[in-house]
Each structure stands twice: as C-alpha cells, then as structure tokens.
N, C-alpha and C positions, 0 to 999 in steps of 0.2 A: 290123342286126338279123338277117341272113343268118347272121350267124355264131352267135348264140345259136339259130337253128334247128337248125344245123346239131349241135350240142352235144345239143341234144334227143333227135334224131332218133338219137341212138346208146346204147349200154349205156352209165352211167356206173357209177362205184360208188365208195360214199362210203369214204374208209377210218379218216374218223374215227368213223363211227355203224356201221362193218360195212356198210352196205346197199349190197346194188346198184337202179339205179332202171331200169327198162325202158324200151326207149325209144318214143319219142311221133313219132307224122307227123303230117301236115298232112289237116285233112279237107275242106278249098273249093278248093284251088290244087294242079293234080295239075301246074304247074311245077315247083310249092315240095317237094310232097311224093317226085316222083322224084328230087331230088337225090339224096337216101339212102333207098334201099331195105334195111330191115331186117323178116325175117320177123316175126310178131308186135304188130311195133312199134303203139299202139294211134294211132288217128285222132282225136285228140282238140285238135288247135292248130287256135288259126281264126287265118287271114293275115288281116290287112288293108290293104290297099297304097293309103294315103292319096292322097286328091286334094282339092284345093281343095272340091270340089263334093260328094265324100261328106263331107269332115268337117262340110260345112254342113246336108247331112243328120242327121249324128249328132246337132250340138248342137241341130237341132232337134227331133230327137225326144228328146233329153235331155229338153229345157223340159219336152215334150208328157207323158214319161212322171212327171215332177217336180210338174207341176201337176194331173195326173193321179190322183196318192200311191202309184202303182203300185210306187216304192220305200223303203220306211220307213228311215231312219236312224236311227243310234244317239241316246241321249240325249245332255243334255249332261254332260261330264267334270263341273261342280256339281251336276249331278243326281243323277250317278251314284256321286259324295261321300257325299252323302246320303240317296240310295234301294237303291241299288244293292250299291256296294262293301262296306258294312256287315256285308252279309250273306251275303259270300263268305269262309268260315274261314280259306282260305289264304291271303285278301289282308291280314284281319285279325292273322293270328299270326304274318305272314312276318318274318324277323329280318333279310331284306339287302333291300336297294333295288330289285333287279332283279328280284325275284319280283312286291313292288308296280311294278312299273312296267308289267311285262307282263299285268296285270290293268286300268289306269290307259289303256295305248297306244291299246286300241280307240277308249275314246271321246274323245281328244287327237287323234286321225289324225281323227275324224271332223270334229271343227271344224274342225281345218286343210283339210279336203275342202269345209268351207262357207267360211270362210273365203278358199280359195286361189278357189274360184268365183264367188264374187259380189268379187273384186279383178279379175275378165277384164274387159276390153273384147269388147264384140260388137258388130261394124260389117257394116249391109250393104250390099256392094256396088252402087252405080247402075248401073252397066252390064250385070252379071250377075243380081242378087239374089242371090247369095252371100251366106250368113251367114262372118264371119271371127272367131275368138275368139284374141286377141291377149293376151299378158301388159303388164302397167305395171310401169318398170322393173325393179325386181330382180326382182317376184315370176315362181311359177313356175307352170305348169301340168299338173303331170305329174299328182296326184291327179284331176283333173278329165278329162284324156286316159284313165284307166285305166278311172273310173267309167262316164262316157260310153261308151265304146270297149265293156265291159264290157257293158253297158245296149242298145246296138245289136244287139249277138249276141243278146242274150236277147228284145229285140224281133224277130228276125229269125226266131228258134225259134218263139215267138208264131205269128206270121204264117203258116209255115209246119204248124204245128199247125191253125193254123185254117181253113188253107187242104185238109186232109187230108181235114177232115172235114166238108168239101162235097164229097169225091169218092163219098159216096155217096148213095143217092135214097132219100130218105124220102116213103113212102105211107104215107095214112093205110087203114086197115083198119076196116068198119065191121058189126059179126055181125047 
C-alpha cells in the first residue's frame, strides 16, 4: 500500500483527460508523510496501519455506528427500478448499456456491501476479546474494509469535534 502512497504523494497527470492532479500527503503519520515532501501537496490521506486489535475496534464501532443509523444506505437496486430510476431522463433515454449501468452501479455496489457483510464471520477471541471478522470461502471483504475503515475516520472526526468543543467554558449570565 506504500507504494500507492507513494504515487499520491507526487504530481501526476492524466494524458488521456489533460489533467494534472496535485499531490496528496499523509495527515496522521508524519513517517508516512515525510517519505515525499512536495510543496503544496494537500494533507488529506488518512494511514491506517491495521492491527488485530484496531480492526476490532472498527468493526465495533461499525455495529455501533450501523445500529445507531448514523449511516443511511442506498435503497434497494428493486426499489430504485421502480422509484428512482424512472425518473432520471438520462437513465431513461440512454441508447447503450453503460450509461444505464452507471446510474444502476450505486445501488448493485450497495447490496453487494450488505450482502458481502452479513456473509463475514465475526469470532471473538477467548483469550483477548478480540473481535476477528473473517471471509467464508470464496467471499470477499473488501466492500466492508472500505466502509468500516471509512466509517472510523469519520467517527474519529466526530470525536474530535466534540472534544473541541469542551475546550471552552460556558457560563451562564444572569442580568
């Protein structure tokens, strides 16, 4: 994963769209992010350098933030058949397949994201308490790593937001 930092962390530029993209540092890990020092470069990647013991973190604040409804999901792709899609013109007039499909993907990726989740194993450890979320054979779990993973940062923003704003002293005032 070093190495797609690494890729980041520099000018690229696209030469099939024109664009150049500027590059991105690291903003938790000043290991990560003095690899490559580039003036400008914005601070915007969060490292996370798994351990047993944080991912058991994550998934349980996955549950927490899930049961919580702190994250709303897409509907379902038959919902979105028939509530949804109808009433998008371009999905409705499109004449090739890849236009419908890129209006269709959001909510296909989403089941696959409920679906690939509730296929994990979640074992916990006797000896630690360690939560461990495991795949059954083929499947995969990388939708669930992205979400989660994703879902942590954004609990961690949380946290720290709210921890801001105890730093200062509210009195009350009485005329």
């Amino acid at each position: 994963m070093i190495a797609i930092y690494d890729l980041l962390a520099k000018v690229m530029y696209d030469e099939e769209r024109g664009v150049e993209y500027s590059p991105l540092s690291c903003m938790n890990d000043d290991s990560v992010a003095n690899r490559i020092k580039i003036e400008g470069a914005l601070p915007c990647i969060f490292v996370i350098n798994a351990t047993q013991k944080l991912n058991s973190d994550i998934a349980l604040d996955f549950r927490r933030v899930l049961d919580s409804n702190k994250i709303d999901l897409l509907i379902t792709f038959e919902q979105a058949s028939e509530e949804f899609l109808p009433n998008v013109k371009e999905y409705v007039g499109a004449l090739d397949a890849t236009t419908q499909v890129f209006y269709e993907a959001p909510f296909l990726e989403t089941q696959a994201l409920i679906s690939e989740t509730t296929d994990l194993v979640y074992e916990k450890k006797p000896d630690t308490g360690v939560i461990v979320v495991r795949e059954q054979g083929v499947a995969r779990k990388d939708r669930y790593t992205s979400v989660s993973y994703g879902s942590w940062f954004a609990s961690l923003l949380e946290r720290d937001l709210l921890c801001q704003s105890n730093d200062y002293e509210f009195v009350t005032f009485i005329n």
